[in-house]
C-alpha positions, -999 to 999 in steps of 0.1 A, spaced: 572 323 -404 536 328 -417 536 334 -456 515 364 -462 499 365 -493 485 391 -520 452 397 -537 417 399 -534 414 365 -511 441 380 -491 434 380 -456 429 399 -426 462 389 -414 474 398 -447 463 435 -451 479 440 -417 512 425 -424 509 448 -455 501 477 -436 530 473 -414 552 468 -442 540 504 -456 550 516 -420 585 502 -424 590 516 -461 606 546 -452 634 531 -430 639 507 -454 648 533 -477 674 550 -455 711 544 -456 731 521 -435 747 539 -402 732 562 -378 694 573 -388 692 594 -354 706 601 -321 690 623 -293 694 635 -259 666 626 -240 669 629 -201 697 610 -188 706 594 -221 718 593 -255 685 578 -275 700 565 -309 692 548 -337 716 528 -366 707 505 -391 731 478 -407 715 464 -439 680 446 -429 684 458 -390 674 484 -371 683 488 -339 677 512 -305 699 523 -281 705 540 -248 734 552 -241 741 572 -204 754 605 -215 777 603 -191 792 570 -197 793 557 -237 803 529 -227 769 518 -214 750 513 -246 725 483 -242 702 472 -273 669 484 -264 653 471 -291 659 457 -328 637 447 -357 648 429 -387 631 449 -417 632 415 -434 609 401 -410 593 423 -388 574 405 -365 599 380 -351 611 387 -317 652 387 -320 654 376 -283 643 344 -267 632 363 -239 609 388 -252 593 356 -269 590 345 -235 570 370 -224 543 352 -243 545 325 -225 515 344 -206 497 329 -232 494 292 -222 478 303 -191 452 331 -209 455 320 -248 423 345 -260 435 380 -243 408 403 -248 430 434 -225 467 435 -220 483 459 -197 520 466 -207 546 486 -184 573 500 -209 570 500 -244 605 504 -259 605 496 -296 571 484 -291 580 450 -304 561 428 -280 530 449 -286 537 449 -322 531 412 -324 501 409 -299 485 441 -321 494 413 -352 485 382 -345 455 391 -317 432 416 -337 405 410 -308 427 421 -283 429 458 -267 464 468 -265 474 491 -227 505 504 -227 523 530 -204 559 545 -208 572 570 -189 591 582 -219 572 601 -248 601 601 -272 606 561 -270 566 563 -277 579 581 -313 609 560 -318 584 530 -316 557 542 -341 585 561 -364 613 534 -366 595 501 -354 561 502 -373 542 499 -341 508 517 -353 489 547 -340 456 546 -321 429 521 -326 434 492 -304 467 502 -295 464 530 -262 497 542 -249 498 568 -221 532 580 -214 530 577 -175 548 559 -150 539 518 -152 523 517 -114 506 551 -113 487 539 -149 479 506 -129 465 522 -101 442 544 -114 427 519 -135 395 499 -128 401 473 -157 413 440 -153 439 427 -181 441 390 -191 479 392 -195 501 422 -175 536 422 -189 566 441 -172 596 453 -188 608 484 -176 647 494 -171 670 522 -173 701 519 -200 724 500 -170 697 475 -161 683 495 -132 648 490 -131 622 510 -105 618 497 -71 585 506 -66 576 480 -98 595 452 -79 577 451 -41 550 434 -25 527 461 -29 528 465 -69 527 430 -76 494 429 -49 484 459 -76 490 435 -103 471 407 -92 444 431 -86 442 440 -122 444 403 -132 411 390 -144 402 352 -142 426 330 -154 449 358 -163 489 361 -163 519 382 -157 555 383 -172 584 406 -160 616 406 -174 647 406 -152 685 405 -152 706 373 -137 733 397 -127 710 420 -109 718 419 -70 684 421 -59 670 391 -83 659 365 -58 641 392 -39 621 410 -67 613 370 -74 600 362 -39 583 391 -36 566 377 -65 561 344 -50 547 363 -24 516 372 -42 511 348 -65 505 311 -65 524 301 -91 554 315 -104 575 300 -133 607 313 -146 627 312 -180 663 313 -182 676 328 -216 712 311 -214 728 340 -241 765 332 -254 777 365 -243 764 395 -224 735 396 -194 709 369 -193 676 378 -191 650 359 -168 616 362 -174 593 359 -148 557 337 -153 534 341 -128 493 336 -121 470 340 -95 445 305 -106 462 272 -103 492 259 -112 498 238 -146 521 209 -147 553 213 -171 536 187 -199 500 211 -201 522 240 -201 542 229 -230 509 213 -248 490 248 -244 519 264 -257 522 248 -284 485 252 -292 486 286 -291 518 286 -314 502 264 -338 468 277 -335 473 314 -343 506 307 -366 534 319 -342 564 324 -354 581 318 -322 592 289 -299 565 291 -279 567 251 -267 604 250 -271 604 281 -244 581 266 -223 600 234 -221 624 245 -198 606 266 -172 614 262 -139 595 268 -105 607 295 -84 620 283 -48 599 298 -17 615 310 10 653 316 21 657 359 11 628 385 22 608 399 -1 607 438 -8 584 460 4 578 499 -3 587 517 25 622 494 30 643 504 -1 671 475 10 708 493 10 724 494 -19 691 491 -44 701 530 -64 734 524 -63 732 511 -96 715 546 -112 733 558 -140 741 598 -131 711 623 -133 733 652 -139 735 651 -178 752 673 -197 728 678 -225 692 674 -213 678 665 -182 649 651 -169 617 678 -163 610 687 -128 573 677 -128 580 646 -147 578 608 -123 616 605 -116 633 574 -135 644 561 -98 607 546 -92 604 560 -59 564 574 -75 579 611 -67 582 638 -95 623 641 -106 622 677 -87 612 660 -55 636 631 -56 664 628 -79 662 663 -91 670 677 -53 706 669 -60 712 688 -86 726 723 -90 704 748 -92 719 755 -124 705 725 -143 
C-alpha cells in the first residue's frame, strides 16, 4: 500500500488520498449494521457496514435470498480492490499503461473508477449506469467524487457508446443484474464491433463474466470474433461464483513474459497496490472456434430465462426508462408489456 503522507511537501497523490478520506468521514462515523436499504426497480438496494467495511447489495425483491455483493470498500483502506477480479480489470493497463479516456459500462460502487480517478490524475474518467440511485450510493457511501474528471451519465452502457465520437484507451464492462444476468445486447457481435470502434490505438477492453453463466463461451467467442487477441483471467474464489474477466485488443498480441513485465511496470511505476503481475501471470488465451458467437437479432433460447421477476412489489422500473433486459427498448416496450396495468 502506498504510505500517504502529511504536510506542506505533501503530494499531489497525497491531497487526494486526503480528500477522499474527508469523503469517507461520515460513514466512518456511522454505527455498525444497516446504514440504508431502498427499493429501487426490481430490487432491494442496501447498504450495511461491519466495523471497517462497507458494503452494497442487491437484493430481488422478490427473492431475498438473492443478495450478491455489489460492491465493498474497506474504510481502512479505500483504494484497494477486495476482489482479484476487479483488479483484473486493470490488466487493460499493460496493453495502454498512460490512458488519457476510459469508457466504463456500469459503475456500481464506483470502485474501479475510484482507483483510476486516484492513481491516473491525467486520465478523463466516462462512465454510464443505467441506474441513477447506484450513481448516489457510489459518491455517498464509496467516496467516488463529483464532476471534474469524473463524467457519469446514467444511460444504458451501448446507447452511451454509440452516440459517442470519442475513442477511449481502455473500455471496461461490467454490467449485471443482482442474479448475474447481464444485457444481451452488451454481449454480441455487434457491441463488441461498437467497442473496437471506440478503441483508439493501442487501446484495451475488459468485461467481467460469470463461470457458471450458460452462455460464457459464446459471449467469449463473440469476443474473439472481433478482436485479435483475447486473454482471460480466472479468479479461482474458495466459495461462491467465479468471475472471469475478459482481456481483449484490437493491435497485436503480447507474449505471456511482456505481459507480466508491462504489468508489473505499471504496478511499480505508478505505486499500485494491486497484483498487477501476479494477475497477469496466469492469463490464458481464449480457444477459437467450436460454439457460435451471438449476434443481435438471434437472442439464443433460453438467454432471459435467468431475469429475476419485473413485477416487484415495491417499486418498479419507469416506463420510459431502457429496460434492464438489454434488448435497447424502453421497459414499457419490453419488459413492462407483461405487467398489469395496475403496476
Amino acid at each position: 500500500m502506498v504510505i500517504h503522507t502529511a504536510g506542506p511537501l505533501a503530494t499531489d497523490e497525497d491531497s487526494r488520498y486526503a480528500a477522499l478520506l474527508a469523503r469517507l468521514r461520515p460513514i466512518r462515523a456511522m454505527e455498525d449494521g444497516t446504514l440504508h436499504m431502498e427499493p429501487v426497480g426490481i430490487h432491494f438496494h442496501v447498504l450495511t457496514k461491519e466495523e471497517s467495511m462497507v458494503r452494497f447489495w442487491l437484493v430481488e425483491q422478490n427473492n431475498a435470498d438473492t443478495g450478491v455483493i455489489q460492491s465493498e470498500i474497506d474504510l481502512d483502506d479505500p483504494l484497494a480492490l477486495q476482489e482479484a477480479y476487479t483488479q483484473a480489470m486493470l490488466l487493460t493497463l499493460a496493453w495502454q499503461p498512460e490512458p488519457r479516456a476510459v469508457y466504463m459500462a456500469g459503475v456500481g460502487g464506483g470502485r474501479v473508477a475510484l482507483a483510476l480517478h486516484h492513481f491516473f490524475p491525467e486520465a478523463e474518467l466516462y462512465c454510464a449506469e443505467i441506474e441513477p440511485e447506484i450513481v448516489e450510493i457510489a459518491h455517498c457511501y464509496f467516496g467516488l467524487p463529483r464532476g471534474g474528471r469524473l463524467h457519469i451519465a446514467v444511460e444504458d452502457g451501448r446507447e452511451y457508446l454509440a452516440r459517442r465520437t470519442r475513442r477511449y484507451d481502455l473500455i471496461l464492462l461490467d454490467v449485471f443484474l443482482d442474479n448475474g444476468y447481464s444485457p444481451y445486447r452488451m454481449a454480441t457481435v455487434e457491441f463488441f464491433s461498437l467497442c473496437r470502434e471506440h478503441l483508439a490505438e493501442g487501446g484495451a477492453l475488459a468485461m467481467n463474466l460469470l463461470a457458471n453463466d450458460p452462455f460464457v463461451e459464446r459471449k467469449l467467442h463473440s469476443l474473439a470474433a472481433v478482436f485479435p487477441t483475447v486473454r482471460l483471467f480466472t479468479s479461482r474464489p474458495v466459495d461462491g461464483d467465479e468471475n472471469l474477466v475478459a482481456l481483449a485488443s484490437a493491435h497485436g498480441d503480447l507474449s505471456h513474459d511482456e505481459l507480466a513485465a508491462r504489468a508489473a511496470a505499471v504496478e511499480t511505476g505508478r505505486h499500485l497496490p494491486y497484483r498487477l503481475a501476479a494477475l497477469a501471470a496466469v492469463l490464458a488465451p481464449v480457444p477459437r472456434g467450436g460454439v457460435a458467437p451471438l449476434f443481435d437479432a438471434a437472442p439464443p433460447a433460453g438467454y432471459f430465462d435467468s431475469l429475476p421477476s419485473f413485477d416487484a412489489p415495491y417499486s418498479q422500473v419507469a416506463p420510459d426508462r431502457p429496460c434492464p433486459c438489454g434488448s435497447g427498448r424502453r421497459f414499457a416496450a419490453c419488459h413492462g408489456r407483461r405487467l398489469p396495468r395496475s403496476v
